[in-house]
C-alpha positions, -999 to +999 in steps of 0.1 A: -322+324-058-321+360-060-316+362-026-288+338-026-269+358-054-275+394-037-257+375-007-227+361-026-219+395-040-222+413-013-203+390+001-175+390-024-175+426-022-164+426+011-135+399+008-126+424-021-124+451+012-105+428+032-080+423+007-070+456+004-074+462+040-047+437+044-019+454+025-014+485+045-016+460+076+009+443+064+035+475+057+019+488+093+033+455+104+067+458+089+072+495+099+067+480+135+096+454+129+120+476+117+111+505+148+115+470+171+150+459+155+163+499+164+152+497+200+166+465+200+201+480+187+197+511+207+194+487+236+228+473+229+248+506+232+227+512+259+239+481+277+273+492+267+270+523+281+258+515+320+284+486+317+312+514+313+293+534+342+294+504+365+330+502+360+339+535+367+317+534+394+337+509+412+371+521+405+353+557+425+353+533+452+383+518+452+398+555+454+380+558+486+398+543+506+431+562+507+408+592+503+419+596+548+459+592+539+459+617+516+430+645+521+440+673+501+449+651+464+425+629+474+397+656+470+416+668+441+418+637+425+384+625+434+369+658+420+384+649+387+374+616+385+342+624+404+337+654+375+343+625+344+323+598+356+295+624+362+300+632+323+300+597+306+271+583+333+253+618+317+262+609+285+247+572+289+217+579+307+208+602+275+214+571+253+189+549+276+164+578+275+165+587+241+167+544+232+133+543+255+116+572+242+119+554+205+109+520+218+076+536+234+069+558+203+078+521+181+055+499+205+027+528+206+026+525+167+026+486+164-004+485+193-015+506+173-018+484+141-026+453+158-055+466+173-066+479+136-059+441+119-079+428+153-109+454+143-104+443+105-110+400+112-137+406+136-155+427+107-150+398+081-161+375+109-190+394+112-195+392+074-188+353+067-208+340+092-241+346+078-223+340+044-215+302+054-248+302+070-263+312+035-246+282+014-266+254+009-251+223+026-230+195+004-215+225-018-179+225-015-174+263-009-194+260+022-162+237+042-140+264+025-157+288+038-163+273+075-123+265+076-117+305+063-139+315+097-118+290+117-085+301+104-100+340+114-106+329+149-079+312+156-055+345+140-080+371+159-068+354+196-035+349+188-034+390+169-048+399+209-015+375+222+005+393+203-016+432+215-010+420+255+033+411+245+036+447+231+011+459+259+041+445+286+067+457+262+057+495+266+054+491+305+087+480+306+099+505+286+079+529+311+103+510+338+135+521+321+127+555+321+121+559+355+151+538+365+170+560+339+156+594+360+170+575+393+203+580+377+200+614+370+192+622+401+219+601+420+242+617+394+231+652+408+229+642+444+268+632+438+276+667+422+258+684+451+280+663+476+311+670+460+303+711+459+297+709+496+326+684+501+360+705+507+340+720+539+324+693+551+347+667+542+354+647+575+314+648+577+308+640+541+330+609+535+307+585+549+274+599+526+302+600+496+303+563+499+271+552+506+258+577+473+287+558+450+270+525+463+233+531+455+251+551+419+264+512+418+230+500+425+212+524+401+232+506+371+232+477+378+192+473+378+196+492+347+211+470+330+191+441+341+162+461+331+176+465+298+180+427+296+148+420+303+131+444+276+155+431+253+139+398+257+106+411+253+115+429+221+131+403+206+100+383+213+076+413+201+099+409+169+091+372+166+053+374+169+052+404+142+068+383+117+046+354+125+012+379+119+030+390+086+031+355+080-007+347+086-016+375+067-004+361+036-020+330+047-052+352+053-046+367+017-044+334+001-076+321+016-093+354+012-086+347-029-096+314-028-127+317-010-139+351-035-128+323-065-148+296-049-180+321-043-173+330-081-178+298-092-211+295-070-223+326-082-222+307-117-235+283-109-268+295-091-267+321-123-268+291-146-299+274-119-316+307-123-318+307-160-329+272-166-353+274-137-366+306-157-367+283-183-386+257-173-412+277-159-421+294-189-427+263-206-456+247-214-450+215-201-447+230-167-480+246-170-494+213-179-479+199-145-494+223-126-529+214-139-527+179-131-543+190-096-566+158-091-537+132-088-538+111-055-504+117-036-505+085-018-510+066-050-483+084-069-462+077-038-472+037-037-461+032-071-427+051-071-417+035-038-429-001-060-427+005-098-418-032-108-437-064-094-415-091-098-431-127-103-407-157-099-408-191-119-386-213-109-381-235-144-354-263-127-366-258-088-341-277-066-354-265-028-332-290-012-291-276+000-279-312+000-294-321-039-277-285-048-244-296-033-245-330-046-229-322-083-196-310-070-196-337-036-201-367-059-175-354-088-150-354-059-156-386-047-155-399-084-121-383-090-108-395-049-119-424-061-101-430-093-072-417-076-071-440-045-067-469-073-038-458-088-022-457-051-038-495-043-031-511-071+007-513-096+004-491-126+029-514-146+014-550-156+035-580-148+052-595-184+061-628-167+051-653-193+035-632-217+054-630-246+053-602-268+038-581-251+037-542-258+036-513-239+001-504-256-017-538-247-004-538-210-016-501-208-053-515-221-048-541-196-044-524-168-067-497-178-092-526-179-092-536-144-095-500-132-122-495-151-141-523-132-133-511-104-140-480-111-175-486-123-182-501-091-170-473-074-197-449-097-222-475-093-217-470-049-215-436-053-243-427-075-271-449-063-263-445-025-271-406-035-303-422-053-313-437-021-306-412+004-324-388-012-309-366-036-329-351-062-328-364-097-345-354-128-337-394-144-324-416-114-311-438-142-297-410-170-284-400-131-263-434-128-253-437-161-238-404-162-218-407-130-204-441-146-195-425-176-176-399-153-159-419-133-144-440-162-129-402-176-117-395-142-099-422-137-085-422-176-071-387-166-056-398-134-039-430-147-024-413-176-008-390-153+001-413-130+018-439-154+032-411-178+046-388-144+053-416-118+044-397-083+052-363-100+017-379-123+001-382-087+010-349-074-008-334-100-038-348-096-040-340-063-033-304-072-059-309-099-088-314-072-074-284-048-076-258-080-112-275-092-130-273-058-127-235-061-123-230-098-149-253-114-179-232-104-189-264-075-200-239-045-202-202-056-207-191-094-175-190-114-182-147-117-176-145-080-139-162-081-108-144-087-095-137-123-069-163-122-097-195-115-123-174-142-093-176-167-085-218-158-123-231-155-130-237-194-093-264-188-110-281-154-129-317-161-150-305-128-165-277-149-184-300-172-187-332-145-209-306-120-231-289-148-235-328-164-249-337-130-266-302-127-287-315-156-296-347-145-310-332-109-323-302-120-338-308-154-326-308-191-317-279-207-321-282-246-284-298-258-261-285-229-262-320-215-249-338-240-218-308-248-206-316-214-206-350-221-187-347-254-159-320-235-155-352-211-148-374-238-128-350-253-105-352-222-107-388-220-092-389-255-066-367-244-058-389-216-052-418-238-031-399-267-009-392-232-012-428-219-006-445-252+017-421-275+034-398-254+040-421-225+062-445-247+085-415-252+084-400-216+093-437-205+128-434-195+116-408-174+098-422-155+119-452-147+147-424-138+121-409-110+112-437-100+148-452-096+158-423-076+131-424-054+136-462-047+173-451-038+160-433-009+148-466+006+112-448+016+092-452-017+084-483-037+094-483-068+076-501-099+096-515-132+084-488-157+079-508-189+092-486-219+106-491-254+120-524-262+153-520-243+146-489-228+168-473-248+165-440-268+154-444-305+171-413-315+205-419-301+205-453-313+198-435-348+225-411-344+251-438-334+243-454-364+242-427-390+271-406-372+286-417-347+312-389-339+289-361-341+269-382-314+304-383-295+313-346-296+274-336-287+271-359-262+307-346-241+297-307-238+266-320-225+284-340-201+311-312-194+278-286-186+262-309-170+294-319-142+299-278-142+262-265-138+245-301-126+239-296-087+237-251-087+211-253-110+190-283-091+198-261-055+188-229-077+153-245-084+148-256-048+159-222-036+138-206-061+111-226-050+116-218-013+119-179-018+088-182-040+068-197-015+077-170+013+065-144-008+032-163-019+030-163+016+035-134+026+016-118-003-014-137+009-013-120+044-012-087+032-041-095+006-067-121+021-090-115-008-065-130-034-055-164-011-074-182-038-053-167-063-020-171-047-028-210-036-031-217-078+004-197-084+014-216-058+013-253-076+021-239-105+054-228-090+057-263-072+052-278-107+078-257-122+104-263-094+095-303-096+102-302-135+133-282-133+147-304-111+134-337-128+144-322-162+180-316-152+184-359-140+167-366-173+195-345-190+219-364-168+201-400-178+205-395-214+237-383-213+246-413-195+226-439-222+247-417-247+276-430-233+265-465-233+255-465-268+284-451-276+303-481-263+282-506-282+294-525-314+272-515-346+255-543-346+244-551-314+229-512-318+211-526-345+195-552-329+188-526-302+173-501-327+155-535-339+141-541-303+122-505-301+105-511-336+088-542-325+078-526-296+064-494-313+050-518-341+037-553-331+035-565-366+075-561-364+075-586-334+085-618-362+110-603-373+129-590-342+126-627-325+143-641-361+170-616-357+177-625-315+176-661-330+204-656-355+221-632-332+224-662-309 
């Protein structure tokens, strides 16, 4: 630990070195830039200045060739012109020597500092590696560290980039001076020729031409020279500004880093003074007496604290007796189900007279409970006989009877009360209890939405009734499960007996419309007396003109808003269904979830649109009471008591008897 501490300081002592190295680097750095952006000027006027010299250089030329016409002005002339050039190509060739000196003296000075911030990362280098090396593995600051070392690296061979670009900057700086002493000297052979040229003249002409040609020659690789190191400048200028750049980068990381070795040098601070803690303790001198132990036996039971001894209190080894609960609670509810498709929900009142809508329910219910005990008698002993496990083979037939006969209550007041919409939903009642009713994985393992429906499902309590009958008896659970199924049972009849006498004329309107189509059959539902609504028959009783003006806004909404809204549901059903869809694509885990939001969406779509033609139904029965005399309403109004009431029956036939 000590160790480790003495390390990190000295550590942080030198990133403390590093970052005031860094500063002066970076003025060194800037200095450089600025001496680069003279040259580069310098270079311009330079430029401007051979430009100028090539010119005059060619008009020399051009006054050549009368120079034979006219010897005498010629020479005259030519001295002049010869004596002018000679100054301004002496005045520019001072420029482009002066310009290079200060570019060589400005690129000496930035080699200069590059090779210092070079010299400066290979010493950090030098000084993190064994500082990474040091940090224990899985602490944090050792990455930081191992990316600060990369970041180094990488800016050490791109600083000696950066030293070769200035390196072929100077050279070519080097080149311009010597091209600059070249014209100099072709400057001076030119004044030599002309001093020499009134004697020699005839002689002289052709040397006077070939010396303004190689003058011409001179500047013009001048100037591309000075193109070229222009270029190089510009780009010397470039990677400066990216090293100034990096070495605020550098800075930055340099901080962190020192923060993050802070922080470790806490932290091992805080290790070292509880480890000095704990050894001064007494507890840890006990420890260290405690020299007799057996390592392998200390080992054994460490690796194996617990010893875990199973007792299996309801054992059911066989897969097929473990499945049975939730295979025989579907064919139970199939079952149910595939009688209200065989057989007519609505009894047959041909020669009965009197009869209510009650005691034809009973009726009916009647035969499918036969039938239906058969069905649980099939089911039930067939699973006796091939085997399946049973903790009372006859509390096991009894139950699945008592079952089936719930079921099938469930399904047939659904299916008489709803018409096919009563069908649908069972069908969707099995899909969303195969999954949601705890049959084949433990209800914890589902998704929220079938954890929050499973107390609702009949499954729930069908499966763990069965549970108990193959497994064994658990206290008084057996017999809650059969009460919550005879709870549900009850609430199939309050919907078979009470609610379906008022949800009559809606079913008859399905059922008409669906007979319209020509592909469904269509059954006589059996509702109130005359199938007429109790409370309009009231209201055109007790006010009749209220009745009126209530039942023609409906009428006037209904012809304005009757079709959009019943396209609106399917539409809304349609888009609803692509994005179910598509949500369960994107999320396979919650398929379960979006299959039950699903039917509910169906549902709702199904009801809109049913709820809309029962709107439209009763608006129409409005009508038809309306158009009634009083007292043939009142025989009407009669007609729905005696159904409601059988003890009413007497008095209804008297009053069709006098009516007659």
């Amino acid at each position: 630990m000590d160790q480790a501490l003495a390390t990190v300081q000295a550590t942080r002592m030198s990133l403390t070195e590093l970052g005031d190295a860094l500063g002066p680097g970076k003025d060194a750095i800037g200095d450089a830039k600025s001496a680069l952006q003279r040259v580069d000027s310098a270079m311009d006027d330079v430029s401007a200045a051979a430009t100028d010299a090539q010119a005059l250089v060619n008009e020399v030329q051009r006054d050549l060739v009368g120079f034979s016409e006219n010897l005498s002005d010629a020479y005259v002339s030519g001295a002049s012109n010869l004596t002018s050039a000679t100054s301004r190509l002496n005045e520019s060739v001072g420029q482009v020597s002066a310009g290079a000196d200060a570019a060589r003296t400005a690129l000496s000075s930035a080699q200069r500092d590059v090779q210092a911030v070079i010299a400066a990362n290979e010493a950090l280098l030098a000084t993190l590696r064994p500082v990474a090396a040091a940090i224990p593995a899985g602490v944090p600051a050792k990455a930081q560290a191992e990316q600060v070392i990369s970041d180094l690296e990488a800016q050490t061979a791109r600083d000696r980039e950066l030293l070769a670009a200035l390196d072929a900057a100077h050279a070519g700086v080097s080149t311009i001076s010597g091209q600059t002493a070249a014209a100099s000297e072709a400057v001076r052979a030119v004044e030599r020729s002309s001093a020499g040229l009134h004697a020699l003249l005839a002689d002289a002409f052709p040397g006077l031409n070939q010396s303004m040609a190689s003058l011409s020659a001179s500047v013009g690789a001048l100037t591309t020279a000075l193109d070229s190191q222009q270029t190089l400048v510009g780009e010397a200028v470039d990677l400066l500004t990216e090293l100034e750049s990096l070495l605020d980068e550098t800075g930055t990381a340099v901080s962190s880093l020192d923060g993050n070795l802070g922080d470790i040098q806490s932290d091992l601070n805080t290790l070292q003074t509880d480890l000095d803690a704990i050894s001064a303790a007494d507890i840890w001198n006990q420890v260290s007496l405690l020299t007799d132990l057996d390592p392998e036996s200390i080992a054994a039971f460490m690796g194996g604290p617990v010893t875990v001894h199973e007792n299996d209190l309801f054992p059911v080894p066989a897969y097929g007796s473990s499945m049975a609960p939730l295979f025989t609670n579907l064919s139970l509810w199939i079952a149910g189900f595939v009688l209200m498709v065989l057989f007519k929900l609505e009894v047959d009142t041909e020669d009965v007279e009197g009869l209510t809508v009650r005691q034809a329910y009973f009726g009916r219910w009647l035969l499918f409970a036969v039938m239906n005990i058969i069905q649980a008698l099939l089911v039930s002993i067939g699973n006796v006989l091939i085997g399946v496990q049973t903790a009372n083979a006859v509390v096991f037939v009894v139950t699945c009877v008592f079952i089936g006969l719930v079921y099938m209550s469930i399904i047939y007041a659904l299916s008489v009360s709803f018409g096919y919409i009563g069908k649908g939903i069972a069908v969707l009642l099995v899909i969303m209890q195969i999954p949601g009713a705890s049959g084949i994985y433990p209800i914890e393992m589902m998704p929220e939405f079938f954890r929050a429906l499973f107390p609702f499902f009949p499954f729930t309590y069908g499966i763990d009734a069965l549970r108990e009958t193959i497994g064994g008896f658990y206290h008084l659970y057996y017999f809650k499960y059969l009460a919550v199924l005879l709870l549900f049972a009850a609430l199939a009849f309050f919907l078979g007996l009470l609610l379906r006498q008022r949800l009559g004329n809606f079913s008859r309107l399905f059922n008409t419309k669906l007979a319209s189509t020509g592909l469904f059959l269509s059954e006589d539902v059996q509702t109130l007396g005359s199938r007429r609504r109790l409370t309009q028959l009231v209201q055109a009783l007790t006010d009749k003109e209220k009745l009126r003006e209530v039942n023609a806004k409906r009428r006037h909404w209904l012809d304005a808003n009757h079709k959009t809204v019943q396209r609106g549901a399917v539409l809304i059903g349609l888009i609803g269904t692509a994005v179910l869809c598509a949500i369960g694509l994107v999320f396979p885990d919650a398929k379960a979830t979006v299959l039950g939001i699903w039917g509910l969406l169906v549902l709702l779509v199904m009801g809109a649109i049913v709820a809309i033609e029962y709107i439209n139904q009763s608006v129409m029965f409005g009508t038809e009471v309306l158009d009634l005399p009083e007292d043939e309403v009142r025989l009407v109004l009669a007609a729905e008591e005696a159904a409601i009431r059988p003890d009413a029956r007497l008095d209804q036939l008297e009053k069709r008897g006098q009516h007659a």
